[in-house]
C-alpha positions in Angstrom: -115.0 136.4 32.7 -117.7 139.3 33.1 -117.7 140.9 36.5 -120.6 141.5 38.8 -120.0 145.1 37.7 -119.8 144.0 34.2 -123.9 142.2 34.5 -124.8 145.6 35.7 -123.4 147.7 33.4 -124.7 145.7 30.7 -128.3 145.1 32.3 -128.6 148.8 32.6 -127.2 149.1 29.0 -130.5 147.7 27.7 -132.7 150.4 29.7 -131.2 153.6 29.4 -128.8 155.2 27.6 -127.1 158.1 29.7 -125.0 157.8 33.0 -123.4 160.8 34.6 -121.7 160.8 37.4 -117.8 160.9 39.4 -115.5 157.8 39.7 -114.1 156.8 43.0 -112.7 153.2 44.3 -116.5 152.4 44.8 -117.4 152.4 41.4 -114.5 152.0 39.5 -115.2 149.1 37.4 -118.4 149.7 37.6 -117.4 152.5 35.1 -114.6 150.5 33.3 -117.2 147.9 32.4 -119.9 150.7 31.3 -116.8 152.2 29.0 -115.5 149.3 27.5 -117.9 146.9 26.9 -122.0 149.4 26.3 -122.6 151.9 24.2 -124.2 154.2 27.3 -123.0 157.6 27.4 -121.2 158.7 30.2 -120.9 162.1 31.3 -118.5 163.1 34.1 -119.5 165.9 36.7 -117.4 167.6 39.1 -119.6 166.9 42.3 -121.3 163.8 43.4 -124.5 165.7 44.0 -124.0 166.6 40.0 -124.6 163.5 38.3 -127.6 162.8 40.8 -128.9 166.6 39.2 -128.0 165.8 35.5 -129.6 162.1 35.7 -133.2 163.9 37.2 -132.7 166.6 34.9 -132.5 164.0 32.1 -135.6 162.3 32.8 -137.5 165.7 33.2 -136.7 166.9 29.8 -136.9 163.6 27.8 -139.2 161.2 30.0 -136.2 158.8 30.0 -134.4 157.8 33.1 -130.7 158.1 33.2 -128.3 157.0 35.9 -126.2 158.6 38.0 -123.0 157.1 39.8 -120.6 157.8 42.6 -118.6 155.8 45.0 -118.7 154.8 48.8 -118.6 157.0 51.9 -118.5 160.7 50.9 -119.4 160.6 47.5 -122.3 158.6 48.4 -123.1 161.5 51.5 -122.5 164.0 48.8 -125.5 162.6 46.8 -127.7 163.0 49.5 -129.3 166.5 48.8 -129.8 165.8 45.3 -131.4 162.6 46.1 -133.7 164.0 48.7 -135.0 166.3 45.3 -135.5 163.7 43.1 -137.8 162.0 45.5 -139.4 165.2 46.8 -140.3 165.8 42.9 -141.0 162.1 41.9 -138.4 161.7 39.4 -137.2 157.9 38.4 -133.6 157.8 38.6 -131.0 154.9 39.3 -127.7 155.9 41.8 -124.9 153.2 41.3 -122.8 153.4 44.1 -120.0 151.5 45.8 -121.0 150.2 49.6 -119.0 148.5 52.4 -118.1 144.7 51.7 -120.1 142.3 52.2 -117.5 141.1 55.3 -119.0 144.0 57.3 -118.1 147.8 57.3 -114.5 149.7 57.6 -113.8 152.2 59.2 -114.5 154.9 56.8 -117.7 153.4 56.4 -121.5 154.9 56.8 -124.8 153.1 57.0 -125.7 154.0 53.4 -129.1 152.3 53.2 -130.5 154.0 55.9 -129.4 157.1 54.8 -131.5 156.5 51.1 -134.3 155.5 53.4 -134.0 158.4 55.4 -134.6 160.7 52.4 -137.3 158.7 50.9 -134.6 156.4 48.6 -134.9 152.7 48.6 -131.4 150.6 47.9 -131.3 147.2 46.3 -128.0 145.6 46.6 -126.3 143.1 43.8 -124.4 140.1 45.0 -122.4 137.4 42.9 -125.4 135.8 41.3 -127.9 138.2 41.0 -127.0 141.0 39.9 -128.8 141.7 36.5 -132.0 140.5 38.0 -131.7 143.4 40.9 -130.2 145.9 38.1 -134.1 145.2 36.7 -135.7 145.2 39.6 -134.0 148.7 40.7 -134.9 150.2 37.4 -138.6 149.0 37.7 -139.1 150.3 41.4 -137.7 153.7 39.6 -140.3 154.0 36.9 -143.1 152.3 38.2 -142.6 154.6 41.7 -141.5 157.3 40.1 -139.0 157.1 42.6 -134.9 157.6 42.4 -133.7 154.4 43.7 -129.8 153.4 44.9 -128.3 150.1 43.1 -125.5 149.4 45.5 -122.1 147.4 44.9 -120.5 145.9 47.6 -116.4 146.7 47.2 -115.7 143.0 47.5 -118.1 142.0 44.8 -117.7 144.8 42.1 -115.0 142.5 40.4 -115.7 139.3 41.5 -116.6 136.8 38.3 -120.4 136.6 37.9 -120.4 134.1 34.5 -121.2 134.9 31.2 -123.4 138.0 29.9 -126.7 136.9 28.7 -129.3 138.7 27.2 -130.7 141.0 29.8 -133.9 140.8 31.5 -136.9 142.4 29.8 -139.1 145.2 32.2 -142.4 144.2 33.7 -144.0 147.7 34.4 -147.7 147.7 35.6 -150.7 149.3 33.1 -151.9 152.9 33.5 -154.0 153.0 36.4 -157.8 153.3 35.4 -160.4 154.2 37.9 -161.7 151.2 39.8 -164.7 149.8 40.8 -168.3 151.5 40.7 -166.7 154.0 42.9 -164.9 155.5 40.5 -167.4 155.2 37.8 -169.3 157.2 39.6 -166.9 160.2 40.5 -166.0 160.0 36.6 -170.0 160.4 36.1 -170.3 162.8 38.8 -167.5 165.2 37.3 -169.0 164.7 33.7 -172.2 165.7 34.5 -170.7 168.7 37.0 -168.9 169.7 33.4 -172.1 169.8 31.2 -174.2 171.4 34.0 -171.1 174.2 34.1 -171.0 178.1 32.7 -167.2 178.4 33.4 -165.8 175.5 33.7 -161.7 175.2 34.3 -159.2 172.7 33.7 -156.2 172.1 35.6 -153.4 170.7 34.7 -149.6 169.4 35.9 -147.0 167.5 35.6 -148.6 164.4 36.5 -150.7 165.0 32.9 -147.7 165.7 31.1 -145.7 162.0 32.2 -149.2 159.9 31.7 -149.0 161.7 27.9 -152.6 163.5 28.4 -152.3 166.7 25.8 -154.6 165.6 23.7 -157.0 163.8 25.9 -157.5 167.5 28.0 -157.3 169.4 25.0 -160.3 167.3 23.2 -161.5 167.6 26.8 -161.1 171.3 26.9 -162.7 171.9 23.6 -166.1 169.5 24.7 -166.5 171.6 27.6 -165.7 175.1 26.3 -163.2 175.2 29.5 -160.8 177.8 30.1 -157.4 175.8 31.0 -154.1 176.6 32.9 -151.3 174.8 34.4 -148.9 174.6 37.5 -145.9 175.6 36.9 -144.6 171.7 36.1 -147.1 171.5 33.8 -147.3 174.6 31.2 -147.9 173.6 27.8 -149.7 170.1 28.2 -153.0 172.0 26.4 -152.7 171.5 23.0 -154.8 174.8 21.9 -152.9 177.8 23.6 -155.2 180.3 22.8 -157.4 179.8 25.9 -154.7 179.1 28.3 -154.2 181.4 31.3 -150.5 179.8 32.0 -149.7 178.9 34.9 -151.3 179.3 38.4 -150.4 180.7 41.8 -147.6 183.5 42.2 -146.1 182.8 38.8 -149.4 183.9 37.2 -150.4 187.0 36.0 -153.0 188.6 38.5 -155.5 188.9 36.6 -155.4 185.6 35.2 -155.4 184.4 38.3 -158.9 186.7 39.2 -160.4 184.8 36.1 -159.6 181.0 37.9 -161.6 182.5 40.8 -164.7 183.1 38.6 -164.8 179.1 37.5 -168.0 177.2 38.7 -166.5 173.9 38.2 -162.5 173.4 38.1 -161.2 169.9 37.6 -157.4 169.4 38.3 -155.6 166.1 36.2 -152.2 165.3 37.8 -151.4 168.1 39.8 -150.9 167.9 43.6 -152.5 171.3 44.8 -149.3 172.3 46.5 -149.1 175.9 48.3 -147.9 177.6 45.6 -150.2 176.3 43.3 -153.0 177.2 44.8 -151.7 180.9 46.1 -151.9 179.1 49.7 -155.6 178.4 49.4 -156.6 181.0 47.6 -156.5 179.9 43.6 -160.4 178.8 44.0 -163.2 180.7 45.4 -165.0 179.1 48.1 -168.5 178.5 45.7 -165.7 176.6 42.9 -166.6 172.6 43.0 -163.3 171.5 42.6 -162.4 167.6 41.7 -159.0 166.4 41.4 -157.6 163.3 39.2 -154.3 161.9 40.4 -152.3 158.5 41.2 -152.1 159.5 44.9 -153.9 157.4 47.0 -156.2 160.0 48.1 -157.1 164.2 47.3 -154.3 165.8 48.1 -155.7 169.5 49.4 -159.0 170.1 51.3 -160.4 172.5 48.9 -160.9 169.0 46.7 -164.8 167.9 46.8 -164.6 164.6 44.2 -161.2 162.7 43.7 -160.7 159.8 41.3 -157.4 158.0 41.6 -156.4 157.1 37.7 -154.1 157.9 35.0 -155.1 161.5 33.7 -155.1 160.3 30.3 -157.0 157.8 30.8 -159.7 159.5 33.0 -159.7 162.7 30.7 -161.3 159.9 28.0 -163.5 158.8 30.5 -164.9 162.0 31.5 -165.1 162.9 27.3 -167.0 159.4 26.6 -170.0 160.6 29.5 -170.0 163.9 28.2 -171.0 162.3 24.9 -173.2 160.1 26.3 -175.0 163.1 28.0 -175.1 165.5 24.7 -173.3 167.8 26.8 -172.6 171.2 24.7 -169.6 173.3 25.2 -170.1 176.2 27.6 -168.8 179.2 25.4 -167.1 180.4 28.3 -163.3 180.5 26.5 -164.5 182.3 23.4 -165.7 185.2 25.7 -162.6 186.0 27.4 -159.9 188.3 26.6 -157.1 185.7 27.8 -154.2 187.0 26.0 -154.8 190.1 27.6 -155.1 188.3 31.2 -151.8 186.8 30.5 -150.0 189.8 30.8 -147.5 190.5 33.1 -146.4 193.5 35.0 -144.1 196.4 33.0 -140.9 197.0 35.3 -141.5 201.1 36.2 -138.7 202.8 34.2 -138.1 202.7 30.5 -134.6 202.5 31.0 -134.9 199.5 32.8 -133.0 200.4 35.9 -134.6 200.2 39.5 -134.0 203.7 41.7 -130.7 202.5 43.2 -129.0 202.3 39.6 -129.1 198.4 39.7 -131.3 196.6 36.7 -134.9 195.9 37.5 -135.0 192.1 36.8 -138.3 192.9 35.4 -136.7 194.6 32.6 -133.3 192.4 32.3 -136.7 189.1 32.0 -138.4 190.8 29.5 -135.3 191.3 27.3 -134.2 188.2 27.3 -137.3 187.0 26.7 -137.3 188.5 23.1 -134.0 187.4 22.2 -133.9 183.6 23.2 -134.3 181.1 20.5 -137.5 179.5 20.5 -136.2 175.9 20.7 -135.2 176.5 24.1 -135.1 174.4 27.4 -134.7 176.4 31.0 -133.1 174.6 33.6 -134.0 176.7 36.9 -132.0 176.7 40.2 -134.0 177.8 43.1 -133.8 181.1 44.9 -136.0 184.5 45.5 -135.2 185.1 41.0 -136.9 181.8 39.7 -139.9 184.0 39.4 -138.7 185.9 36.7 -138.0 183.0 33.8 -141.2 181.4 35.4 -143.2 184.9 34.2 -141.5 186.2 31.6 -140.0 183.3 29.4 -142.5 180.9 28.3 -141.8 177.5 27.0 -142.9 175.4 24.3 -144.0 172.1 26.6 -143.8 171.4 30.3 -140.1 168.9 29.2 -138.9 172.8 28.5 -139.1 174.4 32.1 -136.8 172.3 34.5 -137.0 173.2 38.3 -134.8 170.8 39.9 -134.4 171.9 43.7 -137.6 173.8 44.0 -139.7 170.2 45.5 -136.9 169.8 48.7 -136.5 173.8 49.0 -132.7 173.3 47.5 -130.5 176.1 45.7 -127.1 175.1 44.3 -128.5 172.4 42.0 -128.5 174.7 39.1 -125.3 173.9 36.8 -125.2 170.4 37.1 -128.4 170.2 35.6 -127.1 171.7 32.2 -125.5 168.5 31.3 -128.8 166.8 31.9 -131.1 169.0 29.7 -128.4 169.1 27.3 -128.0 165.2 26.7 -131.8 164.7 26.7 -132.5 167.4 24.2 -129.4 167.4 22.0 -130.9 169.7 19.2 -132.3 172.6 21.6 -130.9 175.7 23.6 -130.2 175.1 27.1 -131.0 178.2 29.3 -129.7 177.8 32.7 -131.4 181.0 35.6 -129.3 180.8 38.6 -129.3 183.3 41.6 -125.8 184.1 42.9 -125.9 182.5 45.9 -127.1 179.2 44.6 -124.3 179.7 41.5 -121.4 180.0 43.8 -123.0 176.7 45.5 -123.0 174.4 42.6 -119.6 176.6 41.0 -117.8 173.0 40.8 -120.1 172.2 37.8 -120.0 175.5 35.7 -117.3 173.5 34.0 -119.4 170.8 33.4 -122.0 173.1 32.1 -119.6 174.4 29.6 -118.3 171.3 28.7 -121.5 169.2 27.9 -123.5 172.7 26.5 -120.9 174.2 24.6 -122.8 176.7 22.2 -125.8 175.2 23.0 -125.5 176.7 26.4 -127.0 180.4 27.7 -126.6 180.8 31.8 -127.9 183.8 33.1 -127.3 185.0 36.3 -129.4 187.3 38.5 -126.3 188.6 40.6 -128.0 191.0 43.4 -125.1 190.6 46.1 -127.6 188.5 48.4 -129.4 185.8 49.0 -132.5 187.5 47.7 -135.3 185.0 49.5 -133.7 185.7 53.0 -133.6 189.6 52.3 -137.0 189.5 51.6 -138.3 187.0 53.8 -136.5 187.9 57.2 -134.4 191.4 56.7 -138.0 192.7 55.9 -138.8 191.3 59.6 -135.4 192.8 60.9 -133.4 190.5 61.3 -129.6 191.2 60.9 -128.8 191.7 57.3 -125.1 191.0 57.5 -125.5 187.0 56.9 -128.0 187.7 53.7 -125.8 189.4 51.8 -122.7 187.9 49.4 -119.9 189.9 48.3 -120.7 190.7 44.6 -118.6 187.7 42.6 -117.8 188.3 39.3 -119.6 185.1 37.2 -118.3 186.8 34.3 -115.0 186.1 35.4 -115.5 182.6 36.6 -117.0 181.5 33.6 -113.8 182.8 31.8 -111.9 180.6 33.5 -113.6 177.4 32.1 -113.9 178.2 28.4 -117.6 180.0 28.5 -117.9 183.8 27.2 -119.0 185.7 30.4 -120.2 189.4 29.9 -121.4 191.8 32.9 -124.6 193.3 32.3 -125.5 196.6 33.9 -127.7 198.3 31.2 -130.4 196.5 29.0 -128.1 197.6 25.7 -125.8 195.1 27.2 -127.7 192.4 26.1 -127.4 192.8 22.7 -124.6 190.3 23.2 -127.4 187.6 23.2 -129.0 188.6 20.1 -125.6 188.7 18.7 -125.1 185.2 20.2 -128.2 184.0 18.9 -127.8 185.0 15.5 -124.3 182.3 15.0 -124.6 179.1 14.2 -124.3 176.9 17.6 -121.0 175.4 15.9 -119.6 178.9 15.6 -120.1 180.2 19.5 -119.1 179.9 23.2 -121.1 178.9 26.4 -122.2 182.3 27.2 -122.6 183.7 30.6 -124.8 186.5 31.8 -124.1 188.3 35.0 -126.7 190.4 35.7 -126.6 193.5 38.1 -129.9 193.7 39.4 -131.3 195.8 42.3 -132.5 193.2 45.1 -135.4 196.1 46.0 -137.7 194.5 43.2 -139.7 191.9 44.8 -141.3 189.2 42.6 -145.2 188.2 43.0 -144.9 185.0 44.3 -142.4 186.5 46.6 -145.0 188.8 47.9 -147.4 186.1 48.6 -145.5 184.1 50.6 -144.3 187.5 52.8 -147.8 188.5 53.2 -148.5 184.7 54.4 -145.4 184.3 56.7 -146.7 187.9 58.2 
């Protein structure tokens, strides 16, 4: 007869189609049920905290949740950084895991509940009878929380019989949430009116925009108004018309793009939450700006926010266009007399032979490179460290499902390979680019072969190898503090990727990145995994860098 594994296995079956994750005695028939008897697609990873990465990773480039699995004890503890990420960064994501019996702990044993709860993770756990209706309710709390949630299965139950598999239960999510009450019928007719009255008018946009499916609500929005429109750095791409976007805000953004945002009378931000970086630690907005916010949160979420309506952006980004017709607004005419392409620009690295003055690349140059010789269908997948400014400048994507940051919402590095097989299972027909530092590479180095693996010649990693952990150089050996712990012994990535089946080259001089156009250029059939080690000089110091030095001063 099915097992209590077997109901969740199948429930989760109905919901989602990828699982990625390690099997240990925990979840062991958990993953013989999900083998044998579903058609979900199981992808094994080489560290816990992997499949947790490749099932966010997933969601963030499709806007499907996936599952991640891993058993008891230390492979749950192993989860626990990636976890805390997914919930930092709102991502819906189901953790199966084995927990103690239900005859009380061993041992070996760890209170795994409270350790979800103390990262922001709620667990439900199955028992003998009910375990496809908590499977549902797990996966609802995920998408209707936006929340990664644990679905636990205690060792004594995972093969116990449960009865027969029935059909399994539907989800019961809750409607896009609309502005309520004359309360926020008023701040939709207070921003309207704020909009029509405007001469340069902005609109704002994240990630938050991009989930409630809003593109063409702002754009039709954008083009009422006559508004200039940007994005954080979750959120590039959402506007539909590119040709009067400033990309994205705060120290990704080009300076003087960022000097234009300061010149808006009227900004309205749609599913963004005004974090420091956003808004160049309160400085995005000039102090005359009126700025409203639309968002899900209960309240505003920054102080620089005079009007907030709590709503879906899509659906408020209607409302706001339905008053603006009811008011004859005209559009402003603010975009048309902008030079934004030129705004957009982005600084020139200081040699032509793209070398900084201590013979090392200037990442700059290495960015800029690459930029013109990745395929256009591509998806970046971004560790975190001091170089995620330089793919977040210099390579732009087609949507906000193409720029993956998965560690930069809990401050993480070494999160970076394991999301490869994420991005690459969610968007089977694109390029996946991975841009890893090499201190956050050598972290996550048990899933570069995973990265091969699930990529194959699909899959571009490039890394920017400056012998340190660049953020602390900057940060604190600016300050004086001993240099000795910042700095790594320079690892050859080429090497390592060798060893797992990828094609790794060293790159010291731009001409060695003809390898990528070269690369490019073969059918995905035809080539390897290839790996970029990059040589560059850790005395170039990105923008956004800059700006949080000069704030930390």
């Amino acid at each position: 007869m099915p097992t209590v594994s077997a109901h969740v296995a199948h429930t989760l079956a109905a919901h989602l189609d990828h699982v990625f994750g390690l099997m240990g005695n925990g979840n062991a028939y958990f993953l013989d049920a999900l083998e044998r008897e579903t058609a979900v697609t199981f992808t094994a990873v080489r560290h816990e905290a992997g499949g947790v990465v490749a099932a966010d990773a997933h969601f963030r480039a499709s806007g499907r949740i996936a599952a991640a699995t891993a058993t008891y004890g230390a492979g749950f503890t192993n989860t626990l950084t990636a976890l805390a990420e997914a919930t930092q960064a709102r991502v819906p994501l189901v953790l199966v895991v084995g927990d103690e019996p239900t005859s009380g702990r061993r041992p070996w044993d760890v209170d795994q509940i409270a350790l979800a709860s103390a990262v922001g993770a709620r667990t439900y756990t199955v028992g003998r009878t009910d375990a496809a209706a908590t499977t549902v309710l797990a996966i609802e709390h995920a998408l209707a929380y936006r929340l990664p949630v644990v679905l636990a299965i205690p060792y004594d139950v995972a093969a116990r019989d449960a009865g027969g598999l029935g059909v399994a239960p539907d989800l019961h999510l809750p409607e896009p949430l609309a502005p309520k009450g004359p309360f926020g019928a008023a701040v939709v007719a207070e921003i309207a009116a704020a909009l029509a009255g405007a001469s340069r008018p902005l609109l704002l946009a994240g990630r938050g925009a991009w989930l409630a499916g809003a593109g063409d609500a702002l754009g039709a929005l954008a083009e009422a108004t006559g508004a200039v429109t940007a994005s954080t750095a979750l959120g590039r791409g959402v506007f539909p018309d590119g040709r009067f976007d400033l990309g994205v805000t705060g120290g990704f953004g080009a300076e003087a793009a960022m000097e234009l945002v300061r010149e808006a009378d009227v900004a309205v931000v749609f599913g963004a939450s005004l974090n420091q970086f956003t808004m160049r630690f309160g400085d995005l907005f000039a102090p005359g700006t009126r700025v409203f916010q639309v968002d899900v949160a209960p309240t505003a979420t920054h102080p620089n926010v005079g009007g907030y309506v709590r709503g879906d952006a899509a659906v408020v980004a209607r409302a706001i266009a339905d008053s603006l017709d009811e008011l004859g607004a005209a559009a402003s005419g603010w975009r048309e007399s902008v030079d934004i392409p030129a705004l957009r620009a982005q600084p020139a690295p200081a040699r032509a032979d793209g070398l900084a003055d201590d013979g090392r690349l200037d990442p700059r140059a290495v960015a800029r490179r690459i930029a013109e010789l990745l395929p256009e269908d591509r998806v970046v997948v971004s560790d975190g460290g001091h170089f995620i400014g330089w793919a977040n400048m210099y390579w732009p994507v087609a949507s906000p499902d193409r720029m993956i940051m998965v560690g930069t919402a809990f401050q993480s590095i070494g999160l970076g390979f394991p999301s490869v097989p994420g991005a690459a299972a969610a968007k089977p027909d694109s390029t996946i680019v991975l841009t890893t530092g090499d201190g956050g590479g050598l972290m996550a180095l048990a899933d570069l072969e995973s990265a091969v693996r699930s990529a194959g010649g699909r899959g571009l990693a490039v890394v920017w190898n400056d012998a340190a952990y660049g953020a602390e150089v900057n940060l604190y050996g600016l300050k004086g503090l001993a240099r000795a712990p910042m700095l790594i012994p320079e690892a050859s990535f080429a090497g390592l990727a060798s060893a797992v089946g990828a094609e790794g080259v060293i790159v010291c001089e731009l001409a060695d990145l003809d390898v990528l156009a070269e690369w490019t250029a073969r059918p995905a059939s035809e080539r390897p995994f290839l790996l970029l080690d990059c040589r560059i000089s850790g005395t170039v110091v990105a923008p956004y860098q800059e700006e949080i030095i000069r704030v930390n001063s």
